[in-house]
DRENGUDO-420490 format. One record per residue: x, y, z of N, C-alpha, C in turn. Coordinates in steps of 0.05 Angstrom, whole numbers, plus 5000, padded with zeros to 4 digits. Each point is the difference from the previous one (the first is absolute). Layout:
! residues N
XYZXYZXYZ...
! end
This chain:
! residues 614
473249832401500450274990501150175023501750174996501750145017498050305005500250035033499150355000497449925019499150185021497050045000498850044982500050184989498150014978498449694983502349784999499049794985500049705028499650125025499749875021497849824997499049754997498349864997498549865026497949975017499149855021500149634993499849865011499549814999497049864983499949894968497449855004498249975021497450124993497849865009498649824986499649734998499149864983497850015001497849884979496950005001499849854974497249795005499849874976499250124977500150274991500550174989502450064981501650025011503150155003501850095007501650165013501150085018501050304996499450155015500750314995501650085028502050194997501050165017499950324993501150125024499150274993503550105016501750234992501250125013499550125022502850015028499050135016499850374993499350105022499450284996502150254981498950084973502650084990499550354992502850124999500550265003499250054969498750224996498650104984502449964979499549994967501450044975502349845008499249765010501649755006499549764991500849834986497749734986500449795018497449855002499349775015498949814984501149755006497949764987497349865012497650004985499149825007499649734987499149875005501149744995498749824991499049824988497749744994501449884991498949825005501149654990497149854988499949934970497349804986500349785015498249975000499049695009500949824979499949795014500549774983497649964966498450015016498350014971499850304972500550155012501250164985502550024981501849875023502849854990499649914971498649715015499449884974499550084979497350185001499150144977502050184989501450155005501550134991503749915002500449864978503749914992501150285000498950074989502250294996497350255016501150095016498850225018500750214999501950084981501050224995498750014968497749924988500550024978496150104996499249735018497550055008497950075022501950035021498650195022499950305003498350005001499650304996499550135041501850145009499050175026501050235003497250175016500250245002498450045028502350275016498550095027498850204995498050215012500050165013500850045028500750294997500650105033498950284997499150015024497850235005501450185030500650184988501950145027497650065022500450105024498650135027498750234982501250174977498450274989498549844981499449774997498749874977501150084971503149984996500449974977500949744993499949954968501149775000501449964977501649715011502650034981498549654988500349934976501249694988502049994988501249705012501449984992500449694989501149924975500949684992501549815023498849865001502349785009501049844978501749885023502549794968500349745027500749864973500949694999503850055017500449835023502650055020499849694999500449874983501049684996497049745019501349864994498549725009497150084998498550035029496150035003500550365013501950165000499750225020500550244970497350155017499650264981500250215020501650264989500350185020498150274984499550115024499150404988502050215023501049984987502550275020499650344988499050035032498250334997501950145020499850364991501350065026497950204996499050095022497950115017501750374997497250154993501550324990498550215024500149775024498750225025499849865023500050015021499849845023496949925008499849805013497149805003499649874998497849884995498949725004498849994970501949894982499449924969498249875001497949854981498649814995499949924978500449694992499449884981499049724987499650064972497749744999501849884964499749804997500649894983498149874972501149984977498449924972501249874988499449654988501649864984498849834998500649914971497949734989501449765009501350025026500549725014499049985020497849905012499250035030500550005010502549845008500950015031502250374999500550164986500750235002497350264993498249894997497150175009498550115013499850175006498350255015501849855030502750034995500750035029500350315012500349955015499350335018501949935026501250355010501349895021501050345003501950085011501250345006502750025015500750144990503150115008500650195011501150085022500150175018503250174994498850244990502950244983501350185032502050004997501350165021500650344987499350185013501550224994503850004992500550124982503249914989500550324995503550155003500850064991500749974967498249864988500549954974498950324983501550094975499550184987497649974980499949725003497549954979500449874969499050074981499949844976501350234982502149964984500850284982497649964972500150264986498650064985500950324989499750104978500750174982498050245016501750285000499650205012500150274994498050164996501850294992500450074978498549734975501050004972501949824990502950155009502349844996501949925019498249965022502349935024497849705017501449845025499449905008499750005030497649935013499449945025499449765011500749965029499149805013496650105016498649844987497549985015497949935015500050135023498149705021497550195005498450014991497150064995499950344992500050185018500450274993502150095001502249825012502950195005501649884985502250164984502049914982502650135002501549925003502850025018501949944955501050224997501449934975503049904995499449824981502049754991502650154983501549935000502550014979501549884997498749894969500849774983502449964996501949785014502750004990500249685001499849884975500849754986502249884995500449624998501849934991498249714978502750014986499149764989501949735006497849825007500849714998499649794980499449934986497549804984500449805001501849935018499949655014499949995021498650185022499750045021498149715012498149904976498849755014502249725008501850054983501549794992503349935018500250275007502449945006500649855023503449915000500849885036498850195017498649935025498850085022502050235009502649865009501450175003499550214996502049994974500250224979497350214997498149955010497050134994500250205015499949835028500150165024502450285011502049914984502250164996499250284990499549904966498550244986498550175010497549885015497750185005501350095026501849905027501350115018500050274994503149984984502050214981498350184995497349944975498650234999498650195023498749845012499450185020501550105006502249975017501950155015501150234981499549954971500350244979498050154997497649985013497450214996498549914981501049784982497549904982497349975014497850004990497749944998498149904990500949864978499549874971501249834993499049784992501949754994498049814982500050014966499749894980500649864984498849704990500849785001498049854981500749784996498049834974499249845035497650014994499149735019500149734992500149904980501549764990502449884992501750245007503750054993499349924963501949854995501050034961498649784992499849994977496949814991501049725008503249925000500249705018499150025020500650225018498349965028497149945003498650204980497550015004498549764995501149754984499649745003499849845030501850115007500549865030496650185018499850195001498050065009497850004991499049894973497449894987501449794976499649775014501349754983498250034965496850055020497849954975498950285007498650104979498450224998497950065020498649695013499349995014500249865020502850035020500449845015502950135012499750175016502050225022501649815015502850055009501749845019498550145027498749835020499850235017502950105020501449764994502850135023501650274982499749894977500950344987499450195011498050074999497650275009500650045031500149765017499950085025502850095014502849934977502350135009499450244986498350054980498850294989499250235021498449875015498450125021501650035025502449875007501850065011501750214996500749904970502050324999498350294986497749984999498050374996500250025034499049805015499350055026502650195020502649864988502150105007501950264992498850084979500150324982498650095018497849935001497550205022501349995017501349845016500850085022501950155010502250064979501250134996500350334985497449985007499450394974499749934975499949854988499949904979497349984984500050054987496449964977501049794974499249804994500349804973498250124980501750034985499350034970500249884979497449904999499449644988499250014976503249934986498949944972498449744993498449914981499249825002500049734985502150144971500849764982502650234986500949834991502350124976498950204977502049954985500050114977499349804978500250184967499549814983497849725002497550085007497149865008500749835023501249975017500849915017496849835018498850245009498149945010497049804997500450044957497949914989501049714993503249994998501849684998498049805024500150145029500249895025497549904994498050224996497050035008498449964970499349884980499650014977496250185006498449905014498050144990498950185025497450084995500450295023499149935029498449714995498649855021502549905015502449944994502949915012501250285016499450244977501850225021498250055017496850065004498750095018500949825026500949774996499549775026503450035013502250114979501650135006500350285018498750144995499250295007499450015029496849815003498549935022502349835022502549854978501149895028502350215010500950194986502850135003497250355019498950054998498150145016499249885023499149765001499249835028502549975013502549994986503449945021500350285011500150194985501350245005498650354991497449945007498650295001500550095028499849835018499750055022503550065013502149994987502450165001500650264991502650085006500450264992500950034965499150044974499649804982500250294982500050024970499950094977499449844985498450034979499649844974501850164975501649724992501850164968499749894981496649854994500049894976502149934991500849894973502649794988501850184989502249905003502849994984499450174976499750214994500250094965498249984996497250224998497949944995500249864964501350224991499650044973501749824986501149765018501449764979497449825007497950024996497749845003498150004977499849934980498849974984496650194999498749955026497650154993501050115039501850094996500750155033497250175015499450134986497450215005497549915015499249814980498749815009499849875020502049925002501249695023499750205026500950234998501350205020496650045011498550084983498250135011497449765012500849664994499249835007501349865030501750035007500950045026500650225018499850254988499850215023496750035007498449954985497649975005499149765025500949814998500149815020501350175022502350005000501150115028498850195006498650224985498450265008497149805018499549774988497249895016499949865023502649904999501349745024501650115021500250234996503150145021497650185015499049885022497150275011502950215017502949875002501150285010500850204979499249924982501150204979502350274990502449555004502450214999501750044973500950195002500450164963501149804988499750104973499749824976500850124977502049884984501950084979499849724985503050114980501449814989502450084985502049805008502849954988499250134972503050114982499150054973503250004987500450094974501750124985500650275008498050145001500250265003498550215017497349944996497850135021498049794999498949995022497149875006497850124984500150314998497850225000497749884972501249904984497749894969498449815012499449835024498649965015498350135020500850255006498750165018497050045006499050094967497050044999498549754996500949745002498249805008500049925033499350225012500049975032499949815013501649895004500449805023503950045014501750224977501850055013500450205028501150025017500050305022502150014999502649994986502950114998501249914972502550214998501049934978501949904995501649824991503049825004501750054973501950145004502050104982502649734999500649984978503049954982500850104984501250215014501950304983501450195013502250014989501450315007499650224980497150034977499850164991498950275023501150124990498950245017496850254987500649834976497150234979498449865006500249645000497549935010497850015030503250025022498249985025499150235002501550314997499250215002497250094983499949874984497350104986498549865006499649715009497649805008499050135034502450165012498549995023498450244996499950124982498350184996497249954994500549754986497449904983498749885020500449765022499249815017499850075029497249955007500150055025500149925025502049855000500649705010503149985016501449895010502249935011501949894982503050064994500849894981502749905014500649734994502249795005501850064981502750024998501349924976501749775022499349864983501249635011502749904988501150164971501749904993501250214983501050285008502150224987502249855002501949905014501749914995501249745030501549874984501749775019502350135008501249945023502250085015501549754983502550104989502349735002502450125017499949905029502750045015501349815000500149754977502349844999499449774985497849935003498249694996500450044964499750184987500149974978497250124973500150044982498050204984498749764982497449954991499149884979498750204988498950185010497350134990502250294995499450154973498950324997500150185031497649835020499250255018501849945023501249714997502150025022503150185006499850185014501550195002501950105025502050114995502050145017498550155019501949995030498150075021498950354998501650094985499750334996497650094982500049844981497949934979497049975022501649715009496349995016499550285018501450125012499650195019498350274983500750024978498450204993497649914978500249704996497949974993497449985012501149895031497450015024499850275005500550274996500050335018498750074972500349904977498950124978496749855001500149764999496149785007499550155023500750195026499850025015497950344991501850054986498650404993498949914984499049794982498249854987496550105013500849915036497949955015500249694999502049884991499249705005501149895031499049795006501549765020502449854993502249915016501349924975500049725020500549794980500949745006503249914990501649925022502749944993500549804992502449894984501149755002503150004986500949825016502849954986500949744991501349954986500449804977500749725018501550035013501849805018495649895027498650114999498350025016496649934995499850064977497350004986498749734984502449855000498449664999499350044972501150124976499849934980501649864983502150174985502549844974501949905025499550085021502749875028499649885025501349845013498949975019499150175022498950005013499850175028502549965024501550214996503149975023499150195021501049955028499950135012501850225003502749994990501250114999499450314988498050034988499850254979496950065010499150025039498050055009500550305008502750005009500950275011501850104976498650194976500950144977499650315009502250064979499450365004497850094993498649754979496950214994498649865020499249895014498649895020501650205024501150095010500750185013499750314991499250004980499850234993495850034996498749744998497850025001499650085030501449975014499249965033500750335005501350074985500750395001497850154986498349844981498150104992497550005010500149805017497549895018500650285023501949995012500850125021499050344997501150074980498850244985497050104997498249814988498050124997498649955017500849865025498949905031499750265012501850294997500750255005496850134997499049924969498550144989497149985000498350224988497049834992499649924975501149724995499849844982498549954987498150035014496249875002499450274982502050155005498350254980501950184970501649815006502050184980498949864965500350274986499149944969502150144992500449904967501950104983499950345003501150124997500450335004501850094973498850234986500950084978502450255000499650155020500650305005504050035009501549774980501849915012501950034975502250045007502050124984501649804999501749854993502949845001500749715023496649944992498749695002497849985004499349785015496349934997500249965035496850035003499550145034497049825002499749955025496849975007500950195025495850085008500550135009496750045014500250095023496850095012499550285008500650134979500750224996498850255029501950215005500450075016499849875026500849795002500949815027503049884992501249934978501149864998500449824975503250084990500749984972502349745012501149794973501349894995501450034964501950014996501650134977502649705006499749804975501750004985502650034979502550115008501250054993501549784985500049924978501049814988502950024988499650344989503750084983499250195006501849985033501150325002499850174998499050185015500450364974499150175023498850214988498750185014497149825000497350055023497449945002499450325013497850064990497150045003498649955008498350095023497049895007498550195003497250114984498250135011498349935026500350165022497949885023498450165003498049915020498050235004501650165029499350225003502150235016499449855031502149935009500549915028501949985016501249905024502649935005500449684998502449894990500149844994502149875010499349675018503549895003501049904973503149995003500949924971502149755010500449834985502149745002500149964975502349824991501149894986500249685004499749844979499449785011501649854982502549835005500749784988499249814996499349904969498549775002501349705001502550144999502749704997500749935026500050195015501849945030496350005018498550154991497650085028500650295014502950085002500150265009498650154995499050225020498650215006501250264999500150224988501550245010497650164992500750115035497950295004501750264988497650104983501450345001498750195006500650235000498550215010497550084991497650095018497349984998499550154970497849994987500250194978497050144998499450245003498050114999499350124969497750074986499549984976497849914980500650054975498149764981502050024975502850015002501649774975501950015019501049724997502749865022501949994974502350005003501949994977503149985016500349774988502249945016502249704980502649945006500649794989501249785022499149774980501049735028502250075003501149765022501350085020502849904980500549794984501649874991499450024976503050044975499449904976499449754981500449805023500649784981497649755000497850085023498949754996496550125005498149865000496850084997499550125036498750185003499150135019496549985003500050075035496850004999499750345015498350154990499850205017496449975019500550145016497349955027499050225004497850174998499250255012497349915014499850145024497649935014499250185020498449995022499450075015499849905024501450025006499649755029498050125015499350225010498449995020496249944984499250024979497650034983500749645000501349964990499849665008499849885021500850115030498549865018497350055015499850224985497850145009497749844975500349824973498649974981499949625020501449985014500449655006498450045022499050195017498350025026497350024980500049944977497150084998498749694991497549964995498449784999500749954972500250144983499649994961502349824999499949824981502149784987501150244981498450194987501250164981499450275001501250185001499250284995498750164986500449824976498650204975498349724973499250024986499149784988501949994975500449814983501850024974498750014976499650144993498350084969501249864977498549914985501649854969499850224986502550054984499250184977498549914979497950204992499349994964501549954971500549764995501550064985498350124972502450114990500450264969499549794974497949904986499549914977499450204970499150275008500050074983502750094985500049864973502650044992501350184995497350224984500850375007501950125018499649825024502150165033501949874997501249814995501749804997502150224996502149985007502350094995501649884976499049774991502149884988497549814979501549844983499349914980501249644996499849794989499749784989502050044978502649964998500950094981500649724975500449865017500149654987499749835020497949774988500049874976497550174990499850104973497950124980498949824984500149814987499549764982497549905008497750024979497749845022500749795010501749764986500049725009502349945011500849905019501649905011500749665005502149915001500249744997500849875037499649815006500349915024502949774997500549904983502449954993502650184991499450304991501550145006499550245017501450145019498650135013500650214996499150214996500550274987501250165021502250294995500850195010498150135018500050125016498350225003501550205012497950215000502150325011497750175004500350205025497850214999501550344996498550154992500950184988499150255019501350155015498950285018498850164976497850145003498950224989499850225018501050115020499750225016502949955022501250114996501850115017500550155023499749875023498650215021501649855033499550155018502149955023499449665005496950025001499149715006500349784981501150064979501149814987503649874987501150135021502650035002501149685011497549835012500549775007498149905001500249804990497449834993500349665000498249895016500149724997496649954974501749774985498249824986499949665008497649974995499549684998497849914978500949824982497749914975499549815011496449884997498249795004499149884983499149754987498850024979498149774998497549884991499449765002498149944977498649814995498349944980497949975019498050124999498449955008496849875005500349884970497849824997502149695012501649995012501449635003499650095028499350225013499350025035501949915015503049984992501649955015502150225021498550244994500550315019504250114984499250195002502650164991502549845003501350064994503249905012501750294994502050075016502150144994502150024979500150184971501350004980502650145004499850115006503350125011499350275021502550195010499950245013502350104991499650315004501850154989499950104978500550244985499350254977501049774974501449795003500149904973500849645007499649854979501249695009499149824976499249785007498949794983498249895006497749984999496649855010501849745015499449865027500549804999497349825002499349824971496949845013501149765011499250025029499749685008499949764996499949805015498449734989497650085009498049784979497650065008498550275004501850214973498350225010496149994979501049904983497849934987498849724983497249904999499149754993498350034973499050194981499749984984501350234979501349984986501450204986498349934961500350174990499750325009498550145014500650175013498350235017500450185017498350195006500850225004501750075029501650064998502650085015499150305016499050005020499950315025501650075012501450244988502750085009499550205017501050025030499550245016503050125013499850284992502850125007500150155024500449995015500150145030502450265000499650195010502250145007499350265022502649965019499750055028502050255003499150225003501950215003500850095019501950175003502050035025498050175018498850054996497350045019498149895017500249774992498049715011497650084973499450154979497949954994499949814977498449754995499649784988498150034966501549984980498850044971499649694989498249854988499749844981499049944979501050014972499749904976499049794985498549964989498549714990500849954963500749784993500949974977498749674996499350034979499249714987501049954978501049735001501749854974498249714988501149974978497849735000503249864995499949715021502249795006500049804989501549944990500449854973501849755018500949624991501249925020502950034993
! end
């Protein structure tokens, strides 16, 4: 294994077994330790990945402690690779129904590290790096790979190079590449390649080393996972081995490919984030891949973020209102700079540019990818590593590097686009088409720039003192960013100890339907059919400044089949779209929930029941 971190000592043998320990390692760094079964254990156990069961403790110098799984690393050698979250003299002892890996005991000596620590969700909807009390904040900027296990070495090392040197930070991937691959790395359900895994553990080790965080999906799409793994005693021993390789890296969990092309997805979902919530003692965030939102999983807690596939804009804008959580959008759109289009969301580089600045005033994270790059309908070329939208993510990275990120929320008080904002410190405004903008601020002096989001250019203009800025971009023809801030209240807010200034309040949302501005205008029919999917439309009943713009999003689910909401459409009118698998026993009753978000930020929802016919 390549790296200090996976530096191994020489066997010590003992008619026992044989254990090693790493030399001395820098905090939120992984180390192996090491055992080898004895021969008679051997014996007893043909497959040791199927029926050995091991587990450490480690007990820090403050007496905390972490367990963690070990896993099966081929022939008689079982590894536990820990990285130590403080400097000292670790201690640990071992548990397994094989003797010769029993109540071994032994300690690892942690070095003080410039390391930032372990990330984790922050602030509500933002992210931090955390190493016990201090948290230094993250900003999420993603790519996608999903053959990142699989590919020529080369070619790997290229990619994740390229990204870095582009400011990525994120790099998400199937850990088994495409279900032919994932054969190669579990021949049998129960029975792992270990050389798979350990060029696995090579290339997360090598993202980490590079700025990089893996974001580990963990099976496909379309049951992918339940194909591999048929019963739950197979995924747990799965779980326990993909946690024992890589908790102790810089790591994300993305649950599978499409929750919701999974037959009982909900379920399955909440049967392996539960595991990783028990097995991961670093407890690093936890999602999952989807169609559209993660969030109909939310309230079975074991998620801490939310993972978007959408460039709807009614939906992210109104979920971040609802959730109090960090939100990913993983898949608004594909770059095609040449490689070619299969998908709907694969799109022109201008397209993606304002679809990432639009997920962005969302409050989301965005994750990139481009067609020629992402290891899906194409190969992975290198040629299409350096794209205008991958250069233009690196203008966007560059940008909110300016800012306090860690603190900016959607902002309502905005005229002629959408804004976050930490109000009276510091506004960001979206200019999408042109025009005149608006911003109400609170009365201050303010620096002002202009920000190209195509080129990265900067243009300063003159200071603006006040509380409404009104002014028009600089150019007619293409999307603008406007900047108001305070420079000196921001360095004077970064000398202080607080990760955050102010705390972020969820709004209440408006159920009584009395206040509602608006009304359910179709579908009216008690019954509705799931084979055809009915119109729908909402209807304003009050006419008023704050309703001059309005985002919608419809939800709907059956709720006796416990398979959580799905998304029916967004926007004042459309066509229900039901899913696969949105429901298992028909007829029955259909829970329709109407959301609507006014140009105010304040949040109204509607409840309608249908009885669902198939």
């Amino acid at each position: 294994m390549p790296s200090r971190a996976l530096a191994l000592l020489l066997f010590a043998a003992g008619s026992t077994g044989a254990q090693s320990v790493c030399p001395p390692t820098p905090a939120y760094t992984p180390c192996d330790v090491v055992f080898e079964l004895s021969e008679a254990d051997a014996a007893a156990h043909p497959n040791p990945y199927r029926t050995i069961r091991l587990d450490v403790e480690f007990r820090s110098p403050r007496f905390r402690t972490l367990r963690l799984p070990g896993f099966w690393d081929g022939g008689r050698r079982f590894l536990v690779r820990f990285a130590p979250t403080g400097p000292g003299e670790w201690l640990f002892r071992t548990s397994s129904n094989a003797p010769s890996l029993d109540g071994r005991e032994g300690s690892i000596s942690a070095l003080p590290a410039d390391s930032p620590g372990f990330l984790q969700p922050a602030n509500v909807h933002h992210w931090a790096w955390v190493d016990g009390l201090n948290r230094k904040p993250h900003l999420w900027m993603g790519d996608t790979c999903y053959s990142f296990a699989v590919l020529e070495r080369d070619l790997f090392e290229k990619l994740v190079e390229t990204r870095a040197a582009q400011k990525f930070n994120h790099l998400r991937g199937l850990v088994l590449g495409s279900r032919e691959h994932s054969r190669r790395a579990f021949p049998e359900p129960d029975r792992p390649d270990p050389a798979f895994f350990q060029e696995l553990d090579r290339r997360v080790l090598f993202m980490n080393r590079k700025g990089i965080v893996a974001d580990l999906i963990l099976a496909g799409d379309e049951n992918h996972l339940v194909e591999l793994f048929p019963s739950p005693a197979q995924r747990e021993r799965y779980l326990r081995y993909l946690t024992g390789r890589y908790a102790a890296m810089q790591v994300t969990w993305q649950g599978v490919q499409e929750f919701e092309e999974y037959p009982d997805g909900r379920a399955l979902l909440r049967e392996i984030g539960e595991l990783l919530k028990r097995l991961d003692p670093y407890n690093h965030p936890r999602s999952t891949h989807t169609l559209a939102t993660s969030s109909p999983l939310f309230q079975d807690g074991w998620m801490s973020y939310l993972l978007y596939q959408s460039h709807e804009d009614d939906l992210g804008a109104i979920e971040h209102q609802i959730y109090p959580a960090p939100q990913v959008n993983a898949e608004f759109a594909y770059e095609d700079s040449g490689a070619g289009r299969a998908r709907a969301h694969h799109v022109d580089t201008d397209t993606f540019r304002r679809r990432l600045w639009n997920a962005t005033m969302n409050g989301q994270y965005p994750t990139f990818g481009n067609t020629g790059t992402y290891g899906g309908r194409f190969p992975v070329d290198a040629r299409y590593l350096d794209s205008p939208g991958a250069r233009q993510m690196t203008h966007w990275f560059d940008f909110f590097s300016r800012t306090r990120f860690w603190e900016l929320e959607p902002y309502f008080d905005v005229e002629g686009g959408r804004a976050l904002a930490l109000e009276g410190v510091e506004y960001v405004v979206y200019v999408e088409r042109p025009g005149p903008v608006e911003v109400l601020v609170e009365r201050h002096t303010y620096d002002v720039a202009w920000f190209n989001p195509r080129t990265g250019e900067y243009l300063r203009q003159k200071d603006f003192k006040g509380d409404r800025f009104k002014a028009q971009p600089p150019g007619p023809d293409q999307d603008w960013v406007l900047h108001l801030w305070r420079e000196g209240r921001k360095e004077s807010m970064l000398r202080s100890y607080k990760f955050e200034s102010r705390p972020v309040l969820m709004q209440e949302i408006e159920q009584n339907p009395q206040r509602a501005p608006f009304e359910i205008a179709s579908p009216l029919e008690e019954s509705l059919s799931l084979r055809t999917p009915p119109r729908y439309a909402v209807k304003l009943t009050r006419q008023t400044r704050a309703t001059r713009s309005m985002k919608w999003l419809w939800v709907g689910e059956v709720p006796a089949d416990g398979l959580g909401f799905r998304v029916l459409g967004t926007g004042p009118e459309g066509t229900f779209r039901f899913p696969r698998y949105f429901a298992r026993n028909l007829p029955g009753v259909l829970a329709v929930r109407l959301y609507g978000l006014n140009a105010n930020g304040k949040l109204y929802a509607l409840d309608h029941v249908y009885r669902l016919l198939p």
